[in-house]
N, C-alpha and C positions, 0 to 999 in steps of 0.2 A: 337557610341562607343567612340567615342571622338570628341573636338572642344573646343577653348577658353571659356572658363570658365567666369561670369561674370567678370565686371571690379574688381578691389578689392581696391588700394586706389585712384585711379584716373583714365581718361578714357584713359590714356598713360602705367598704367602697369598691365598687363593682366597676370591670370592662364590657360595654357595649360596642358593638361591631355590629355594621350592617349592610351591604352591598348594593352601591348602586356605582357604574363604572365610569357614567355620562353626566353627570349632578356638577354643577360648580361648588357646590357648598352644600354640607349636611349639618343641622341640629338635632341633637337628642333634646325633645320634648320633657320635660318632669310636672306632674301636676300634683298641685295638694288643693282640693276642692277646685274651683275653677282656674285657681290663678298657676299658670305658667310659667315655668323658667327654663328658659334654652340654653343647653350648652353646646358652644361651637365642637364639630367632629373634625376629624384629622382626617386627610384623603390619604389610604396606603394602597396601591396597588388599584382593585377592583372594588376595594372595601372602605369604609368609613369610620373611625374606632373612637373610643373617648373613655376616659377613667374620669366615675366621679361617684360621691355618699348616695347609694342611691338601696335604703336598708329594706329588707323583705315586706313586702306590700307595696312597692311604688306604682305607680302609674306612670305610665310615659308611653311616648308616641313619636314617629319622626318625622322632620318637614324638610323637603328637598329641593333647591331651588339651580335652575340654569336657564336656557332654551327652551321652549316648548318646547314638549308638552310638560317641561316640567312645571308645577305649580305648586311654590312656597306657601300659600292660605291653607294648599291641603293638609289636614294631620294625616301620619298615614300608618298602619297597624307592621308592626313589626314582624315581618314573614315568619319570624321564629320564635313566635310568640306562643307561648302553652297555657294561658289564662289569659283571658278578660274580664274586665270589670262590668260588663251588660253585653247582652248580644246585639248584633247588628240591626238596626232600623232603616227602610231606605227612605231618602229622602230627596227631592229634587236637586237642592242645593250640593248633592255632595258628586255631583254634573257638572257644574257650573262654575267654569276658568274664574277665580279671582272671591272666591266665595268662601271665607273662610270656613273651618268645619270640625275645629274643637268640641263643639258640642254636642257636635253626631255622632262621632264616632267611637266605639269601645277603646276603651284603653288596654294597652296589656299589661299586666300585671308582674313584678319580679316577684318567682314563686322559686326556691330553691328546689332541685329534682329530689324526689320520695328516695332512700338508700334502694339501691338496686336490687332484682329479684335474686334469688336465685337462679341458676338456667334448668331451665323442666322443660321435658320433649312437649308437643302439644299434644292434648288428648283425642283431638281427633285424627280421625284416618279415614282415607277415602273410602268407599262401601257406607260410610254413614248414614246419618239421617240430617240435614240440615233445618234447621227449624229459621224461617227470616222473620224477621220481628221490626215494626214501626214502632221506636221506642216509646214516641209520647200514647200512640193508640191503643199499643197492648193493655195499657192500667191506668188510663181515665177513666174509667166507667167501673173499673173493680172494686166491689162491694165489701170486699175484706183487705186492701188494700189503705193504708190510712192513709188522708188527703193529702196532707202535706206531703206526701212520696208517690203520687200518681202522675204520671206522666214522665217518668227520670228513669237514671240508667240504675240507679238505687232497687227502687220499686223490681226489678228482674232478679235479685238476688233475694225476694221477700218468700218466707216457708209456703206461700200458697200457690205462687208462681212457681217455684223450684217445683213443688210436687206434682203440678200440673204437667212441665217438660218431662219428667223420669216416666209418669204415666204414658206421655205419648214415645217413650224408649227416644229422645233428641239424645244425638251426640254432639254436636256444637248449634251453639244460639250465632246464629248473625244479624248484627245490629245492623242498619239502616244508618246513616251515615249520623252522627256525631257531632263532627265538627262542625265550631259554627261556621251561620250559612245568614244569606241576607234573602230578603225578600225579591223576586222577579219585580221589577218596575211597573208593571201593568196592575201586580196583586193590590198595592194599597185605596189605589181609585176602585176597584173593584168590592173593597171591604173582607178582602182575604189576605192568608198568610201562608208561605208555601210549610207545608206538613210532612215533607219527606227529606229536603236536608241535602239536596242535589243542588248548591247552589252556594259553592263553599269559599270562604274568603283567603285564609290562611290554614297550612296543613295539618295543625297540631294542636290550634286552643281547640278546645271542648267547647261546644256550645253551653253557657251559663241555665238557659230552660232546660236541657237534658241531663246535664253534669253537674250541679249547683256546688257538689263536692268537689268539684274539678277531678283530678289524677287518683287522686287518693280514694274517691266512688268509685271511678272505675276500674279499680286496682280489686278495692271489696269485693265489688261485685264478679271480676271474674275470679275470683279466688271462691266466692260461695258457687257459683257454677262447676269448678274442679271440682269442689269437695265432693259435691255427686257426680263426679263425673263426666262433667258435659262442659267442650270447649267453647271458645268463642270467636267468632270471625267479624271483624270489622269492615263493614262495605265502606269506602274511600271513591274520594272524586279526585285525580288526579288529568283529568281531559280540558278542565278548563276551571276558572274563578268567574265569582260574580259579579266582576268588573263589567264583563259582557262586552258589549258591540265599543264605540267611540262614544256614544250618547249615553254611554254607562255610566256609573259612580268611580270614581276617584278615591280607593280605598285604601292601597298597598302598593303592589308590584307595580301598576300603572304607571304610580307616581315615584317608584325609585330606579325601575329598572325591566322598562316594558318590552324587551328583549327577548322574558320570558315566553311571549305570545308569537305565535307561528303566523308569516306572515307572508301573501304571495310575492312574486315580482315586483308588480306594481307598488307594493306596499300594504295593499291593503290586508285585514285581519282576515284567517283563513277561519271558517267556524265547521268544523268536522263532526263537531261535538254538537252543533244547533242551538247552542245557548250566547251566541256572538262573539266567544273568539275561543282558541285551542293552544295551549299549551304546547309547546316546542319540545320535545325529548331528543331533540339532533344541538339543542342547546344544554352543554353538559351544568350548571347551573339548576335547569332542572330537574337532570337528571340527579343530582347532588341532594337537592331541598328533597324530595323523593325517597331517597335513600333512607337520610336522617328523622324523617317523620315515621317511614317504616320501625327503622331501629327506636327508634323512641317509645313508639308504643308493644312493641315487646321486652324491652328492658324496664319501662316502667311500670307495663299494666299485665306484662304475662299473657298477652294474648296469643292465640293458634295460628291464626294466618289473615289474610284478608282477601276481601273479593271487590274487585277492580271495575268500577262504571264505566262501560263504556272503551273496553281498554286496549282499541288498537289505537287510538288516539298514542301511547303509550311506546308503540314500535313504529313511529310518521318519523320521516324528515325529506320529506313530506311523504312519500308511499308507505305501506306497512311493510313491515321486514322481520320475519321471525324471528331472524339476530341481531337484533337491534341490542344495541348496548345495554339498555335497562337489564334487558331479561340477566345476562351473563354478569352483572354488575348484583344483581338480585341473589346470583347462585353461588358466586365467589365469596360474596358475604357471609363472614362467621356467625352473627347475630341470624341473619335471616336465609341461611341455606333449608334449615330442615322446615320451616314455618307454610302452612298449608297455601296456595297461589289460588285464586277463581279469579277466570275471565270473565267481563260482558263483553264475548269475541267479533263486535262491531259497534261502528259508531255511521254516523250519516256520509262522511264525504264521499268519495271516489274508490272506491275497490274497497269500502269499509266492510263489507260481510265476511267474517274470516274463520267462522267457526272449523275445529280441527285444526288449526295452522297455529297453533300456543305450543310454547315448549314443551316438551314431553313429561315433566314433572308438574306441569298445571294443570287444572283443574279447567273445562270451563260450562259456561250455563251453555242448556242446548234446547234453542228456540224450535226445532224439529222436531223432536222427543214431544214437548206440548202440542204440535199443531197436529203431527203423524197419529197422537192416542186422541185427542181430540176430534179429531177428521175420522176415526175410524166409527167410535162411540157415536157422532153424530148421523153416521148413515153411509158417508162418501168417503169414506177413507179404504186402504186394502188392506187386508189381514198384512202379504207381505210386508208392508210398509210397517206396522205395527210389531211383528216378530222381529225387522231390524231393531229396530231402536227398544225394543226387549230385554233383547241379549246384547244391549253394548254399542249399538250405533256405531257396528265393526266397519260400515262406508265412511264413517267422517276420521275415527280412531284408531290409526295404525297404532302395530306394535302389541304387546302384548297384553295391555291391559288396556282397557275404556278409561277415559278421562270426562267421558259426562258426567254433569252435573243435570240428575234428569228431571223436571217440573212439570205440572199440567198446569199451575198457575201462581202466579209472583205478584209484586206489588204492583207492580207496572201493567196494567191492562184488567180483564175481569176477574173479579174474584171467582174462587172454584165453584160455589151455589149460584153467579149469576153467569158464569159459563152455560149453564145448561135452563136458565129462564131467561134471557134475553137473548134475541136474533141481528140484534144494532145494539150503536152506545147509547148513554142515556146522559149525557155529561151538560146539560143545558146549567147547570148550577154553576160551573165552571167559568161562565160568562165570556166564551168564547163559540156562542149559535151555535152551539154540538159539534165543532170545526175539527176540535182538538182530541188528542186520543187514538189510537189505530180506529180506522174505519172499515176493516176489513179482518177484525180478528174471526176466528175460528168459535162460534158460539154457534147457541140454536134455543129456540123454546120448547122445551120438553113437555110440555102440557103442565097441569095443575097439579101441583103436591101430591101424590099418593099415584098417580097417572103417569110419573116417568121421570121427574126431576128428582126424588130419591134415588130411583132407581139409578139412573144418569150418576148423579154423583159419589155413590159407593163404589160402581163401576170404574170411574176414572180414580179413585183413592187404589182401588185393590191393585188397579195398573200399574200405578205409582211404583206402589211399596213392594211389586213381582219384580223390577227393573234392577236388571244388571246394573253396577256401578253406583255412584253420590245420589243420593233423592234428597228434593227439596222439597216441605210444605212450608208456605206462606203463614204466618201465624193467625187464629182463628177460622181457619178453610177445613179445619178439625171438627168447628161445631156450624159449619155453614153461613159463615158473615155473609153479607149482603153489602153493599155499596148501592144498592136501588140502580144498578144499569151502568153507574159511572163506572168507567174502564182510565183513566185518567185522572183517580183524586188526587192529584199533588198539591190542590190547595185547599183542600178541604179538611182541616184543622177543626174537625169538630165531629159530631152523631155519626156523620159519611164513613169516616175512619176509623174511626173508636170502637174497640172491639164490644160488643154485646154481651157480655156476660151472662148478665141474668134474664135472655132473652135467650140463650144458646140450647142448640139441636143437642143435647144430651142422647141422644140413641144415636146421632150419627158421631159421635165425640165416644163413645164407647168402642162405634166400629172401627174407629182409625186406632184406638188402644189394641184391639184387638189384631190390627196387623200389624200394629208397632211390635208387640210380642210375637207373632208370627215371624215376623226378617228378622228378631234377636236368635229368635231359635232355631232359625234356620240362615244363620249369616253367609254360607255359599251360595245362596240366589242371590245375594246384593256384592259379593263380591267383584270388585272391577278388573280381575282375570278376566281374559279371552275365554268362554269354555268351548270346544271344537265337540262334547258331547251330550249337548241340548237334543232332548230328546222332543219330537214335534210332532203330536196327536190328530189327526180329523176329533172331528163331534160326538164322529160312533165310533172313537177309540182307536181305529186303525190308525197306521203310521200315515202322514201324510206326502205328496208326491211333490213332485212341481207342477203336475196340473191342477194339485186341488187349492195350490194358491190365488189365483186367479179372482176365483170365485166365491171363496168362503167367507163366511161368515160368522167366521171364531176356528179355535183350536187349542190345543193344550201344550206350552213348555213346562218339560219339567225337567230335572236332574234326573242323574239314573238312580238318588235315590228314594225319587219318589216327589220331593220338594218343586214346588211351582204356581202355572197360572192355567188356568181353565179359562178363557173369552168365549163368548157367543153375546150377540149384539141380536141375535134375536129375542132372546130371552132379557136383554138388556143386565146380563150379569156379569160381574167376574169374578170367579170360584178359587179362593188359595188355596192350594190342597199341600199338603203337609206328607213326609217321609212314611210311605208305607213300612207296619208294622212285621215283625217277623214272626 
């Protein structure tokens, strides 16, 4: 929506342009240490513009002044802004009508754009393996890992990590969101910090803790992921900012041009998204900023695709609408036609469960697929139910190929080893009385280590990795993280999160190697083709009926040749079996 403009006579005096439609009057903010200098902008049209010396490194910020709600004291971050100078801090004051807030807020920074990539297809393709990754979690705690790069997007392109994803056969790495993001308002009385990054201010800076290199890190780093072959998928919050509710902080969009925010009849903020207010996509504005944050980070970082929180927020004005402009706006585009799409296909409000109803070139996550192998492994689930979502979850995915993305467990709820030891959450650390979190996820206690919670969790991996179509592991559910019961760390910025390393299940980290190579070698079981000739075994080998669904309690898909999965949940196994020999 806005950002410096090219250079114009020199690389010392730059056009700023910035949109706010409703403002009496706009300054471009410049700062050199604390002291401020305002230059009056021009009103043209929707936009605000201004030519002035402002040489690579500046700092600057804008303040907007008319009518409430607009408020001149606020400084406010430049929606198109691709660097700041410190990440966001929340603070009461930046609430609070007439309170000025200089000192709070990041500044953006003039960074001139990296020379362009060249254009490269991306390296993944659907049938993959997704690996999701908490950036700061993955390599806090790694031991080979040197300090000063642990926790950053740096640290993922390091030779020990690289060799860790090839081991587990990952075709693309997805990051966890990025950009910077500010803290929930409740977190800092509480003495927490949100750790996941769902809570994003403007589209495009990088957060300064996970990017310190800004563009140019993360340009590195997906470039050393290619080298061995493995893409990379940027998870994006496009549902809402963390502006939040009206009791919210005063950061950006708020204060230029709160338009962007979906709003009912009455006026008030529509929150679809549950984080206090939703992002309007029937406002082409954001559908705009949107666009441009997409293209920006594949022309400048060369990433594969991205995968979208939350993202019927995305098709609302106000219902969800499979043709909603985005989508066809998304497809028409040169830059981002071939680039890989994942849904999260609902969000809270009103007809928000939409899984299946995403364009036919998306991708999206499939909350069924987890609950249907989860529910079967635990006791109550039916074979039927499990042979769907097997072969393709052909009831939700018309057409000829599956578009799941299949998971037994994500960041979002229990990790894969506390799947199968806890029977509730355990989120008291949270400091929300265990309130917060699914209260009703699909888990169980499988007894004592050697008793069935091994057993449990090879079972649910081997399911995984037999699944037609995109599989997703969670990063570290390879060697059995643990969370101690929380099903909701989003702000637990510490041990909670932080992958274990030198604590890590090495025999269960071998078995996911081991069927990492199994779906390489056998890539027609994960392909997201329709196959019409799955072949479907009883226990004692014979073919199975439709009465013996009913009741059973395992079975074997396989190709005709030979390639598949063996279940049986009394034995608490599941058996890859591989291409009979000739």
């Amino acid at each position: 929506m806005s950002a410096p403009d090219k250079d114009l006579r020199s690389n010392e005096t730059r056009a700023f342009r910035v949109r706010s439609p409703r403002a009496d009057q706009l300054w471009l903010c410049l700062f050199d240490g604390d002291d401020e200098r305002r230059v009056v902008m021009i009103h043209t049209g929707d936009d605000w513009v201004c030519e002035t010396v402002a040489p690579a490194g500046t700092r600057y910020g804008f303040r907007a002044a008319g009518a409430p709600p607009f408020d001149a004291s606020k400084l406010l971050v430049d929606p198109g802004a691709t660097h700041l100078d410190r990440p966001f801090a929340y603070d009461p004051r930046l609430a609070t009508f007439g309170c000025d807030t200089a000192s709070l807020v990041p500044k953006a920074v003039v960074t001139p754009p990296l020379p362009p990539l060249a254009r490269r297809a991306p390296v993944f393709r659907p049938g993959g393996l997704i690996y999701e990754v908490n950036v700061r979690g993955l390599t806090m705690l790694h031991p080979d890992i040197p300090a000063a790069l642990r926790g950053t997007v740096a640290a993922i392109g390091h030779p020990v990590i690289l060799e860790h994803l090839q081991r587990l056969g990952v075709d693309a790495v997805e990051l966890m969101p990025i950009v910077a993001w500010i803290d929930e308002r409740h977190l800092p009385s509480l003495g927490m910090h949100n750790a996941w990054g769902y809570n994003p201010v403007v589209p495009m800076a990088l957060d300064p803790r996970l990017c310190p290199g800004g563009m140019a890190e993360l340009r590195a780093t997906v470039a050393a992921l290619r080298e061995v072959g493995i893409g990379t998928i940027l998870d994006l919050v496009f549902n809402h900012t963390g502006e939040s509710d009206l009791q919210g902080p005063t950061l950006s969009f708020r204060g230029l041009d709160d338009a962007v925010y979906a709003r009912a009849p009455d006026g008030t903020l529509i929150n679809d998204a549950g984080t206090g207010n939703t992002l309007d996509f029937g406002y082409a504005p954001v559908r705009e900023m949107t666009l441009a944050a997409l293209r920006h980070f594949v022309t400048q970082a060369g990433v594969d695709g991205f995968r979208f929180d939350l993202a019927t927020v995305m098709a609302r004005s106000p219902g969800f609408d499979r043709d909603a402009p985005i989508f066809a706006a998304i497809a028409a585009d040169p830059v981002l036609a071939d680039r890989i799409m994942i849904a999260e296909p609902w969000d809270i409000g009103p007809g928000g469960y939409q899984l299946g109803q995403f364009p036919a070139n998306w991708l999206e996550w499939n909350d069924r697929f987890r609950d249907d192998v989860r529910c079967f492994w635990r006791g109550d689930g039916a074979a039927g139910a499990l042979a769907t979502r097997l072969s393709g979850s052909t009831d939700l995915f018309g057409g000829a190929r599956t578009r799941s993305v299949n998971f037994v467990a994500a960041h979002d709820g229990f990790t894969l080893a506390d799947t199968v030891a806890y029977a509730g959450r355990h989120n008291h650390a949270n400091g929300e009385q265990n309130r917060d979190g699914h209260g009703d996820e699909v888990s169980w206690n499988a007894g004592e280590e050697g008793q069935g919670r091994a057993e449990d969790r090879r079972a649910l991996l081997a399911t995984l990795f037999a699944a037609r179509g995109t599989i997703m592991l969670t990063a570290g559910d390879e060697f059995g993280r643990t969370q101690a019961g929380n099903n909701n760390a989003y702000a637990q910025d510490n041990a909670t999160s932080w992958l274990d390393w030198a604590g890590r299940d090495r025999a269960l980290e071998a078995c996911v190697a081991g069927l990492a190579a199994w779906r390489r070698a056998n890539r027609a079981i994960g392909d997201p083709g329709i196959r019409h000739d799955l072949i479907w075994l009883r226990l004692d080998g014979e073919p199975m009926t439709a009465e013996d669904w009913g009741a059973a309690d395992g079975f074997a898909m396989m190709l005709p040749g030979g390639s598949g999965v063996r279940v049986d949940r009394r034995t608490r196994t599941a058996e890859i079996l591989s291409p009979r020999q000739p």
